[in-house]
C-alpha positions in Angstrom: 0.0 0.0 0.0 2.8 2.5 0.7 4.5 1.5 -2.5 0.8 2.6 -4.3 0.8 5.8 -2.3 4.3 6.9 -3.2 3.8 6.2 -7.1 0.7 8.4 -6.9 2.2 10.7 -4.8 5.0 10.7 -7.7 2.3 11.4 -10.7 0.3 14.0 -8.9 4.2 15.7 -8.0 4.3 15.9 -12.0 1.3 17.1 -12.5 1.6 19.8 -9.8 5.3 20.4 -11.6 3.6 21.3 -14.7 1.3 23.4 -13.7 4.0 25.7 -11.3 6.4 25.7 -14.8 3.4 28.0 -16.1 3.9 30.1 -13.1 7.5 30.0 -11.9 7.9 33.6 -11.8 4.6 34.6 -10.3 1.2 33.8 -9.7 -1.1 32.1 -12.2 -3.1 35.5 -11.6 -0.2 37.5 -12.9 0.5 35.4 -15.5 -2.6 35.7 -16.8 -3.4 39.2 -16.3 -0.7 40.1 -19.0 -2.5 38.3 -21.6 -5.9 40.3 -20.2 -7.5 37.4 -19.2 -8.2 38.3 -15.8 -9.7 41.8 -14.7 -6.8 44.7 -14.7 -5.5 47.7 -15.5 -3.9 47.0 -18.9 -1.3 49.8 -18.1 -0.3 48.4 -14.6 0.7 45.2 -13.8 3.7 42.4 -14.3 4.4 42.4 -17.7 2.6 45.8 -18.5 6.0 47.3 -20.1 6.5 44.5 -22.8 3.4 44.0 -24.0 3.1 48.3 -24.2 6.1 48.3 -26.3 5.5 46.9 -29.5 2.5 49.4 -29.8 3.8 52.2 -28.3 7.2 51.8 -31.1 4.4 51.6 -34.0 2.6 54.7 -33.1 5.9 56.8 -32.4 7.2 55.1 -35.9 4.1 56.1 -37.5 4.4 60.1 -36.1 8.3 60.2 -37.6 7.0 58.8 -41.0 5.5 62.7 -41.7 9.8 63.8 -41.8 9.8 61.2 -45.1 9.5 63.1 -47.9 7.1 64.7 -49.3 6.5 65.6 -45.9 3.4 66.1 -44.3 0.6 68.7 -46.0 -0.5 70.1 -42.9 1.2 71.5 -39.8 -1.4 72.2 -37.0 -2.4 68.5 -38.0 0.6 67.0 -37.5 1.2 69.3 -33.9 -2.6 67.7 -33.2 -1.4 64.1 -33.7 1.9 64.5 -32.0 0.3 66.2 -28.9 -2.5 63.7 -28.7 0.4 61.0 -28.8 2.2 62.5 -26.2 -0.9 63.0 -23.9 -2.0 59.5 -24.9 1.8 58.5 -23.4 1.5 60.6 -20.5 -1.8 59.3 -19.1 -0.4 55.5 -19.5 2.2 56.8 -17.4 1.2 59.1 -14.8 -2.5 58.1 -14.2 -3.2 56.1 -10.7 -5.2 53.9 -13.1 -4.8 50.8 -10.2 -7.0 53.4 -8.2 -9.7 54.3 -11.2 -12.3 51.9 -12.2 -11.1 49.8 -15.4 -13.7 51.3 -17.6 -11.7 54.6 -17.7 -9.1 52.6 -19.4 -10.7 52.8 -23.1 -10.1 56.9 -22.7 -6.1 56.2 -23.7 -7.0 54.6 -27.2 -10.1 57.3 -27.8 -7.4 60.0 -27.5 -4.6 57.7 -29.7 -7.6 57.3 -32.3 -8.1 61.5 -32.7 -3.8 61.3 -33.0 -4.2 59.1 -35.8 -7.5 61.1 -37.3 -4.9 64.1 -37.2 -1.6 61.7 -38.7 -3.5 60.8 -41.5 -5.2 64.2 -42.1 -1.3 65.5 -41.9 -0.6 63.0 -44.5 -2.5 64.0 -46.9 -5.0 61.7 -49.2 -2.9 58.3 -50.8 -0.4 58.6 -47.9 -1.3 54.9 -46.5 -0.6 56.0 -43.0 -4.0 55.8 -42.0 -3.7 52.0 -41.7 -2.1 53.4 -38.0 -5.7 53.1 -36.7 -5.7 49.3 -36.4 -3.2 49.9 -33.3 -5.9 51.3 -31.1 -8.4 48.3 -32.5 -5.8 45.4 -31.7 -5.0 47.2 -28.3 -8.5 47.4 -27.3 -9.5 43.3 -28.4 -5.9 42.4 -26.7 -6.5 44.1 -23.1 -10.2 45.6 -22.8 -13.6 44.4 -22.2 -15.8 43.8 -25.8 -17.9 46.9 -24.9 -14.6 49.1 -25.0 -13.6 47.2 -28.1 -16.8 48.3 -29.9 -16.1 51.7 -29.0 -12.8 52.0 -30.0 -14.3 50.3 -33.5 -17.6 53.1 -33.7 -14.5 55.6 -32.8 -12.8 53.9 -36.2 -15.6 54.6 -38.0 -16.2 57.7 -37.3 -12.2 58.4 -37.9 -12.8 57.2 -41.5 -15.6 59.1 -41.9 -13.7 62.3 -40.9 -11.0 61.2 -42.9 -12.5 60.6 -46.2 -14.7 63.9 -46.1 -12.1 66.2 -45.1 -10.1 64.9 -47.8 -12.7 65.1 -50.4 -13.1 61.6 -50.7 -16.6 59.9 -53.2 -19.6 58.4 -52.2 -18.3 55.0 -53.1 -15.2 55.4 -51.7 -16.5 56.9 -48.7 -19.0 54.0 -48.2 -16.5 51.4 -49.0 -13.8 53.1 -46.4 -16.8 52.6 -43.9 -18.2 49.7 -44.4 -14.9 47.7 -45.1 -13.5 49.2 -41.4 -16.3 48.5 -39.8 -16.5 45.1 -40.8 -12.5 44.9 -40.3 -12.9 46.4 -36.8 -15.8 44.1 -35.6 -14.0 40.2 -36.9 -10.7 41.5 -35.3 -12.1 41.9 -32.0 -14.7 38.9 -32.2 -11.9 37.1 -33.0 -9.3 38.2 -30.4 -12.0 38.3 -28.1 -12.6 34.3 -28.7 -9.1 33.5 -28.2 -9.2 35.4 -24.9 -12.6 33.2 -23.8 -10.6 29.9 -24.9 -7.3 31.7 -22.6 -10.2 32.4 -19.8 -11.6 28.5 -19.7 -8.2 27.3 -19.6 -6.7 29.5 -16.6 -10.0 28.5 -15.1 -9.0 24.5 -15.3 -5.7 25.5 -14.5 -6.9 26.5 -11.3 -9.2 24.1 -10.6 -6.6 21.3 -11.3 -3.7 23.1 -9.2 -6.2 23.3 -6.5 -7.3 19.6 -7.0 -3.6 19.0 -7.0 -3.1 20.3 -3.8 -6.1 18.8 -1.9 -4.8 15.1 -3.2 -1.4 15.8 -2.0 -2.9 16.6 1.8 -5.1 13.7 1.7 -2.0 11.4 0.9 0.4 13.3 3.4 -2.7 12.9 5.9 -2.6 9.1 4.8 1.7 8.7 4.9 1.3 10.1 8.8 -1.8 8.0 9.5 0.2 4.9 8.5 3.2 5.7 9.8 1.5 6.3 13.5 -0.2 3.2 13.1 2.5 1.1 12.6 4.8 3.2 15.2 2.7 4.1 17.6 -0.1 1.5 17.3 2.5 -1.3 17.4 4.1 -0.1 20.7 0.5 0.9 22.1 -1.0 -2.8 21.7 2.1 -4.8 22.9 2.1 -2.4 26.3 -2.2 -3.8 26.0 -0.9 -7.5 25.7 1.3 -7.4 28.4 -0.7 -5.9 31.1 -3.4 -7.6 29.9 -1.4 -11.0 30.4 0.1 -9.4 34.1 -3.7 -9.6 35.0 -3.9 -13.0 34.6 -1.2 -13.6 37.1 -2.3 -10.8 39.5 -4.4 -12.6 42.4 -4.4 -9.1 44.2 -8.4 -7.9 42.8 -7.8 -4.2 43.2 -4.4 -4.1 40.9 -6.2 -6.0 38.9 -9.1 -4.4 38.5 -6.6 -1.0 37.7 -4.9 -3.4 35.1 -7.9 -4.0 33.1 -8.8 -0.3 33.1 -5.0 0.7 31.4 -5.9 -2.2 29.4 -9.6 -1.0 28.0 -8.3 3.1 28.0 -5.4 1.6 25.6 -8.0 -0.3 23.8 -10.2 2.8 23.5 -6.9 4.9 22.4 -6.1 2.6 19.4 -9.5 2.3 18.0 -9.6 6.0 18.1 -6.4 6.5 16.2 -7.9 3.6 13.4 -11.0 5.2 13.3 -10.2 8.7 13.1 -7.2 8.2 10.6 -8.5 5.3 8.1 -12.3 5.2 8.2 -14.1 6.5 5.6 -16.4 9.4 5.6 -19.1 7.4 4.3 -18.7 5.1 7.2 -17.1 2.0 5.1 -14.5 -0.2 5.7 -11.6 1.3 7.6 -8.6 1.5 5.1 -5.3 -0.5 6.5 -7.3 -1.5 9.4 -6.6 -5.0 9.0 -5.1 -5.8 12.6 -7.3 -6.5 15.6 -6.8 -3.9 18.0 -8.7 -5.4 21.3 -7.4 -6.9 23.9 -10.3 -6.6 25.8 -10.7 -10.4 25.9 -7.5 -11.2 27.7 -7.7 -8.2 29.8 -11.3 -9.6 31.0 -9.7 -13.2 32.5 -9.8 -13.2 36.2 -7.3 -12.8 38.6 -5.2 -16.1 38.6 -6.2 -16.6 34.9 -9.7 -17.6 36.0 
């Protein structure tokens, strides 16, 4: 039985293995939190600084394209779109957001979305920059609720909209712009949004099965000291039972021996206690390991004399 215990011990050690691997450096909370999984500030947060980057390089990328030539066609445009970067910046930075509800988040890709309404209208028409509003979208589907997604796409829309009459753009084109971002804006984040759920069940499990883990491990370790007390303790308890039990059968003095058989049915009492309580069953069944007859109640009830 020991030799079952340890190899279960050993598979449920693997299993637990696994599961810290995935969160060596932190919490499974943490971990997760940086794929936005779990409800946080996407600008606070373990892992908040890598997964900024990468967008925050695009945007400032994006704002140095207007020194390529030709240039950019409009000056208080392009001063627009560089302040709104550098406020957009600035409020990832020095806003408490851990002390602001997270639904204040979505106002940092509102304002990048008028920076890249002003890029594009600095540009000038056929510049391609415009494409710069998909960083707010894939931001928002990454690291926000679906409702701030679906802003940030309405907010798209209405960027494109602005866009394409401010620079004179047709009806056709005009409809296409709109109708092809919206439908853009809305599979990106359905999809992202998906992936997330998928991430969501499996942290979920993960948890469960750590947890599950854990509880199996106790019950074992509960188990490894049960049996280690019962063949330790038990074993010493019942041979100090036999022998005072056989000293009353050679006592002839009644009142020793009547104080003999009451060690005797205490120590009886003790070991049925420490079976009971550390193998039975909660649903009352067969007391695991408890294949040793602890009473010795029989020999402890002979006479004085043997009689």
């Amino acid at each position: 039985m020991v030799g079952a215990l340890r190899s279960r011990r050993r598979r449920h050690a693997v299993g637990e293995e696994a599961l810290d691997r995935a969160g060596r450096s932190g919490d499974l909370h943490a971990e997760f939190a940086v794929l936005g999984v779990v409800r946080s500030s996407p600008f606070r947060g373990k892992g908040s600084l890598p997964k900024l980057a990468p967008f925050a390089l695009a945007a400032v990328l994006a704002q140095a394209s207007l020194l390529l030539p030709p240039g950019y066609s409009s000056g208080p445009a392009a001063a627009a779109s560089l302040s709104l970067l550098v406020a957009a910046g600035a409020a990832i930075g020095l806003v408490p957001w851990a002390r602001l509800s997270t639904r204040a988040t979505v106002v940092v890709p509102l304002v990048y979305c008028a920076s890249a309404l002003m890029l594009t209208l600095a540009a000038g028409p056929n510049s391609g920059i415009g494409v710069v509003v998909l960083i707010p979208l894939v931001w928002t589907a990454l690291f926000h609720d679906r409702w701030q997604a679906a802003v940030v796409v309405g907010a798209i829309v209405l960027v494109e909209l602005y866009a394409s009459v401010a620079q004179h753009a047709l009806d056709a084109t005009l409809v296409r712009r709109l109708v092809l971002w919206g439908l853009l804006g809305a599979a990106v984040s359905t999809a992202i949004h998906g992936v997330r759920d998928r991430v969501r069940d499996s942290y979920a499990k993960a948890t469960r099965l750590r947890d599950q883990l854990r509880e199996a491990e106790w019950t074992e370790e509960r188990l490894r000291i049960a049996l280690n007390l019962q063949e330790r303790l038990g074993h010493r308890v019942f041979a100090t039972t036999l022998t005072l039990a056989k000293a009353a059968q050679f006592d002839t003095d009644r009142r020793t021996h009547d104080l003999i058989v009451g060690a005797v049915a205490e120590l009886d009492e003790a070991l049925l206690l420490l079976r009971n309580g550390a193998f039975e069953r909660r649903d009352g069944g067969t007391a695991i390991g408890g294949g040793v007859p602890l009473d010795g109640g029989g020999l402890a009830a002979v006479g004085p004399g043997g009689q």
